[in-house]
N, C-alpha and C positions, 0 to 999 in steps of 0.2 A: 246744484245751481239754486240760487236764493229768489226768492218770490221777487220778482220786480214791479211789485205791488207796495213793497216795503217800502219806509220813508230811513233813508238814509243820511249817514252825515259823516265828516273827515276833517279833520286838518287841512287845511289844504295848499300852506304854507311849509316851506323846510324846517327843521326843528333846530332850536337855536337864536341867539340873543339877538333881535332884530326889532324896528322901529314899531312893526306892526306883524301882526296872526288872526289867516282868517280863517276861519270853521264855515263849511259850507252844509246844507243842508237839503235835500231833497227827495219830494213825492207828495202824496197828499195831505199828509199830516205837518210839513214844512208850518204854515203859517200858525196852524194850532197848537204847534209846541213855542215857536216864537213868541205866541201870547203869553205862552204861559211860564213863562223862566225870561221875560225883558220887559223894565220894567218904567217907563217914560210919561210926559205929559201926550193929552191929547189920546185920539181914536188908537185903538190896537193894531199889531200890524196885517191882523187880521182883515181889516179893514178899511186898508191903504192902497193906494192904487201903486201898480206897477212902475218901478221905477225910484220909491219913494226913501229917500234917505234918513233911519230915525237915530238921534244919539238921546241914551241912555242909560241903563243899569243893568248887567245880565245878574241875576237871584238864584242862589239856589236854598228854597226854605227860608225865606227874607233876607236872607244873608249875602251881603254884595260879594260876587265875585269879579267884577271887575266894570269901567267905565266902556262903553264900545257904541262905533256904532251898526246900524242892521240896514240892510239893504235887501229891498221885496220884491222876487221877481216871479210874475204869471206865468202860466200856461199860455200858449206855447212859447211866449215868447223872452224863453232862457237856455241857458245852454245844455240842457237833456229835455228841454220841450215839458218839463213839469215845473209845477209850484216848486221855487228854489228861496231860500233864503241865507245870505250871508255876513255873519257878522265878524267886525272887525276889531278883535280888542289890541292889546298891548302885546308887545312881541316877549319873547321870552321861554325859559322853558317850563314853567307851571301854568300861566293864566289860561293859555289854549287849553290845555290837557283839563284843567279845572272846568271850562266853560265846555268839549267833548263832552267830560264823566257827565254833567247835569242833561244834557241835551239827549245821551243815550239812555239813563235812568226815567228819561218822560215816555218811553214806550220805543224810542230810534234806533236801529240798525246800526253799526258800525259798516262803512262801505267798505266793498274787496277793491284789491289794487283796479285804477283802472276801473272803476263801476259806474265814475260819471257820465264818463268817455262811453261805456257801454251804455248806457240808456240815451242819449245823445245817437247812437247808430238806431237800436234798437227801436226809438222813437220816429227817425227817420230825419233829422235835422242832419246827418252826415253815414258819410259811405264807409267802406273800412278801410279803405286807400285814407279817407280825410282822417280817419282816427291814425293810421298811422301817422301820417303828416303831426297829429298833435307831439304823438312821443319824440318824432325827429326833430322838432321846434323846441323842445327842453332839453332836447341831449346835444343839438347842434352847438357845435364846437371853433365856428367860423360864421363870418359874417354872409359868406358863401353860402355857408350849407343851411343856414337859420332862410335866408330868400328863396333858396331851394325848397324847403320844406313848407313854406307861406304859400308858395303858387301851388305847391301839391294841396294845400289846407282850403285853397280857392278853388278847387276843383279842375284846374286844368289836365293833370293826369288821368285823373278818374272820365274827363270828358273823353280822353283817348280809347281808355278803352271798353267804355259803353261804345263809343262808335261802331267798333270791331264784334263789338259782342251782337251789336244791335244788325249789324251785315249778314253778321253768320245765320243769326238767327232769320232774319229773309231768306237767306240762298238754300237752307235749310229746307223752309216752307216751300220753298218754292221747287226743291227735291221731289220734297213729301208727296208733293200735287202730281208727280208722275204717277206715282204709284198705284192712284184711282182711275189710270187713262190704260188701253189696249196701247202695244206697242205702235201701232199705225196712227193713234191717235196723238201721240207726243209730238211736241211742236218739236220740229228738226234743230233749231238753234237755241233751244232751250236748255241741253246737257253743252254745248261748248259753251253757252253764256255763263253759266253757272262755275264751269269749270273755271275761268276768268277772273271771275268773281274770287273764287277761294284762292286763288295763285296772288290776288293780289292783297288779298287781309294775311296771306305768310309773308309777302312781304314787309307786309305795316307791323308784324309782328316781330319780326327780324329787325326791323330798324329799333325798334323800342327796346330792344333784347340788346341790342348796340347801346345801350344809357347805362347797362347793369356799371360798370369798372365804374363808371365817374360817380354814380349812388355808390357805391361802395367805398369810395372813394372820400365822398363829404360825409358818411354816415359812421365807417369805421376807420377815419384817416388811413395813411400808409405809414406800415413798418419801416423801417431805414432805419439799417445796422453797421456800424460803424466799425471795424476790426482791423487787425495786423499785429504784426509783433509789437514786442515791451517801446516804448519810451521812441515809437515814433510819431505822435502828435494825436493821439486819437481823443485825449481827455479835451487838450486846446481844440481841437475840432467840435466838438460838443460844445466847450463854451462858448468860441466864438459865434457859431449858427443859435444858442441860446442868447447873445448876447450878455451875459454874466456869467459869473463862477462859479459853476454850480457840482463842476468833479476836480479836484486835486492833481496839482498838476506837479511833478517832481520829475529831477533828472536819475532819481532811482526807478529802476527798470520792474516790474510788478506792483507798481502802485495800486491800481487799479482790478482788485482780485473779485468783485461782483459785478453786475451788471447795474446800470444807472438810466434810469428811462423819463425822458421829459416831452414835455409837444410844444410844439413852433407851430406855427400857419405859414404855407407859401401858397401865392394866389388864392388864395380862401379855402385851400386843403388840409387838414389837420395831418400834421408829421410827426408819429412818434419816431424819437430819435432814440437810442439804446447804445451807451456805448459800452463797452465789454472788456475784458480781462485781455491782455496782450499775449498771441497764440504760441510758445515756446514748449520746450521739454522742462519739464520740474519736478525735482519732490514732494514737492511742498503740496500736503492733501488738500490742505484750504485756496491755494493758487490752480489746483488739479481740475476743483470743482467750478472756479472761476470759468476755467478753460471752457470747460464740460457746458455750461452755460452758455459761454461766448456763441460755442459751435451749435447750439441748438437755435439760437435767435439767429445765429447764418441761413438755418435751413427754411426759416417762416420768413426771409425778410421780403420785402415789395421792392427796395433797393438796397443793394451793399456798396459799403464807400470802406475800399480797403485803404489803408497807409502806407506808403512804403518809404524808407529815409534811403532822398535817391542821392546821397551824400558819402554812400557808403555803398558796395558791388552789391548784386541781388544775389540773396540769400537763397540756400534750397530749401530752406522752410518757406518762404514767400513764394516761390517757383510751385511746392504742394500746394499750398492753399489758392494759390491762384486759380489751377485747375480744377478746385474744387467749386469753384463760383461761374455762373451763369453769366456770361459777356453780356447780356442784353437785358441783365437785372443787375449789376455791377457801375461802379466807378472808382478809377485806379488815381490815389492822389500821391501825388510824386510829392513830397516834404520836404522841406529843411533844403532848396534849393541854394539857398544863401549860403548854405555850407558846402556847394560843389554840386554839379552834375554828373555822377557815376550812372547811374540810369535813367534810359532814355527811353520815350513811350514806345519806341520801336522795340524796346526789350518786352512791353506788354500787349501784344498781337490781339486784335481783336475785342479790346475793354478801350471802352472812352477812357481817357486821360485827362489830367489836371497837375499842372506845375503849380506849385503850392509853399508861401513863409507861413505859415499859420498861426506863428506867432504874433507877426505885424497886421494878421490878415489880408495876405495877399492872395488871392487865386477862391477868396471864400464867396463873391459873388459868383464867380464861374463854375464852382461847386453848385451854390444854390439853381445857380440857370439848366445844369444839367440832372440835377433830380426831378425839374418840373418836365423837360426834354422826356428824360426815360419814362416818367409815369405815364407822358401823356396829357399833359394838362392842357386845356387850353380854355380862353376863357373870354367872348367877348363882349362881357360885363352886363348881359343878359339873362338874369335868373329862369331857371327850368324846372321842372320837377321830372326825377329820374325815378327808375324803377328799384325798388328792393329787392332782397334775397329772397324770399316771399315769391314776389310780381314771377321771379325771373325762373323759379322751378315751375310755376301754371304755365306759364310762359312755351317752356320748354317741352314739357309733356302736350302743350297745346300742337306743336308745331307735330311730336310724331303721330298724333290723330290728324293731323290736316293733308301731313304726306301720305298715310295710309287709302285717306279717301279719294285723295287727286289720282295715285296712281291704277286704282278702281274705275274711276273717271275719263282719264285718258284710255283706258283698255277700250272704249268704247263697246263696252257688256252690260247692254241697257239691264240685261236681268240680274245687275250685281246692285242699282245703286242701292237697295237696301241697306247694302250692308256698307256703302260710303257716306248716309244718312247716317248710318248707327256711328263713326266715325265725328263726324259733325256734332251731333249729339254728345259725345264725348268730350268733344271740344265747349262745347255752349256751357255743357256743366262744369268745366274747369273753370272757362273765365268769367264765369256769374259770381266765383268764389274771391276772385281777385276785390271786386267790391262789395260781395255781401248779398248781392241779388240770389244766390243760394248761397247756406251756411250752417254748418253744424253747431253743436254744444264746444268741441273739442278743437274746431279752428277758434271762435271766439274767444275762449279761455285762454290759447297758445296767444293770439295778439293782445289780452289787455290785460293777462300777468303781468307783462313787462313794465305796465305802467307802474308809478307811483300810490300809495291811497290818499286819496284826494284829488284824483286827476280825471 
């Protein structure tokens, strides 16, 4: 782990040909390297009040590397709580890299993914719930999930579960305090109160534990995989819900021998849509592997949207595959109805249905209505901050330490609660971890690898 005593610096822009690139800087050496590699009228930035906007020259060895301008920010009041400074030159892919090399060459650190973000926690300006909120703000993939991740960034998550944390830890002490009393001496409604107490923070924790699917949901969109045999509408299905044409559509039957993956938004949820090789018998080794494919993206999907051309008797390859898909992760789209009705939803027992031209697109809102149906969505345009994959494992080993000590609890064997304290305890130090109130080396590095450098 790197001295966070260092003065650091990054990129802190995407790389690539853009209007503007910023280099950000920070620690206590910030303003003293800025002195000395930007080069302008008037006082240094050394000796500029916060907040101050300077356009000039950045130098390296009198030699102009580019026009930019710098922007000075104090202690505490920047976004890792140190002397920060950022300047702003020409986008592109040499002037940053060029204005980096001098800036590291004055004595600077290159920062780790993710180390601004960490000294920002570390400093105490944000919790690790809000640092995550940063990464799910850049990766957010809807306008959903981007407001989702704002209210996590404001703190409203992170208030939930200090709450909880800050309960347990009373009921906790308030255990504790038996322990210094003779049995005769314990207030009699003091272990039912308590007990009360903990029955009700499992269930504030259980409802919170209820948010995982829909975080999961804005953070890793949903799979939805599109399948059935050759040349019954699965590519037009794809483009339609794309709105363009984005897979090849032919009335020869194996067109489509890889798999094809794009995202759409419904209700502000990210959909990867997949659609796949058409499922038949073949020789063909390169149509073999297509299959091979198809059928693996079947088994991860969040929903399946089979095809069937209900214009033509149902096939016993469509009868196998049928039962190989989950009724209540599944939707059965009847095709090419324009060309006849041979089957009827009553031949698909138990799968939601959809009569379907998919060519004119017909039946493709009614599709869309029932992907949002099966996930789950619902939405009443209320942004929230949900819990991650992270929140939802502390979460969950929280909950077998709270049942351990309730049923301690309920035994009413006052000479046990020790060991429903140690329980509790167990519990305090999991969800300290959720925000950073405790934290190791090795949780820290596991959340802000993910990040970016420069973030």
């Amino acid at each position: 782990m790197n001295d966070q005593s260092d003065t650091i610096a990054a990129i802190a822009t995407a790389p690539g040909e853009a209007g503007i690139a910023i280099i950000r800087i920070s620690g206590a050496k910030s303003l003293i390297v800025a002195d000395r590699i930007f080069s302008h009228a008037g006082e240094p930035p050394s000796r500029r009040p916060p907040g101050t906007f300077i356009r000039g020259f950045v130098k390296s060895n009198e030699r102009i590397l580019d026009e930019a301008l710098l922007l000075v920010m104090r202690t505490p009041h920047s976004y890792t709580r140190e002397d920060v400074v950022e300047i702003q030159c020409h986008g592109g892919f040499v002037s940053a890299r060029r204005i980096l090399q001098t800036i590291l060459a004055a004595g600077v650190r290159l920062a780790e993914p993710g180390e601004f973000t960490k000294r920002a926690f570390l400093n105490g300006r944000i919790d690790l719930v809000q640092a995550e909120a940063v990464l799910d703000l850049i990766r957010a993939q809807s306008d959903r999930s981007a407001a989702a991740a704002v209210e996590q960034l404001d703190g409203n998550l992170s208030y939930s579960f200090n709450a909880i944390y800050d309960n347990m830890v009373r009921v906790c002490a308030d255990l504790e305090a038996t322990l210094d009393f003779s049995e005769d001496d314990v207030p009699p409604a003091l272990i039912p109160e308590a007990t009360a107490q903990v029955q009700r923070i499992l269930q504030q924790i259980q409802c919170m534990l209820e948010t995982w699917e829909e975080g999961h949901l804005l953070r890793e969109g949903a799979l939805v995989v599109i399948s059935g045999r050759p040349n019954v509408g699965k590519s037009t299905l794809l483009n339609a819900l794309l709105g363009r044409n984005r897979a090849i559509v032919s009335p020869t039957p194996g067109t489509t021998r890889d798999t094809i993956e794009e995202t759409i938004v419904l209700e502000g949820v990210p959909i990867r849509l997949v659609d796949t090789a058409g499922l038949r018998t073949t020789t063909c080794a390169i149509e073999q592997e297509g299959i091979r494919r198809a059928r693996s993206h079947m088994q991860k999907a969040d929903i399946h949207l089979y095809i069937i051309d209900a214009s033509k008797p149902l096939s016993g390859e469509d009868e196998t595959n049928l039962k190989s898909l989950r009724t209540d992760k599944s939707i059965v789209i009847l095709n090419k109805i324009d060309l006849g009705a041979l089957i009827k939803e009553k031949d698909t027992p138990g799968f939601v249905g959809v009569k379907s031209q998919l060519n004119t697109g017909k039946g493709l809102k009614e599709i869309q209505n029932k992907i949002i149906a099966q996930l789950g969505i619902t939405y009443s345009g209320q942004p929230r901050a949900v819990i991650a994959e992270r929140h939802k494992k502390i979460l969950q080993k929280s909950i077998t330490d709270i049942k351990e000590a309730l049923k301690i609890m309920e035994s009413g064997q006052d000479e046990s609660i020790v060991l429903a304290v140690s329980h509790l305890r167990f519990t305090i130090e999991s969800l300290g971890q959720i925000t950073g109130k405790t934290y190791h080396t090795e949780l820290l590095n596991s959340i802000f690898s993910k990040f970016c450098v420069g973030k």
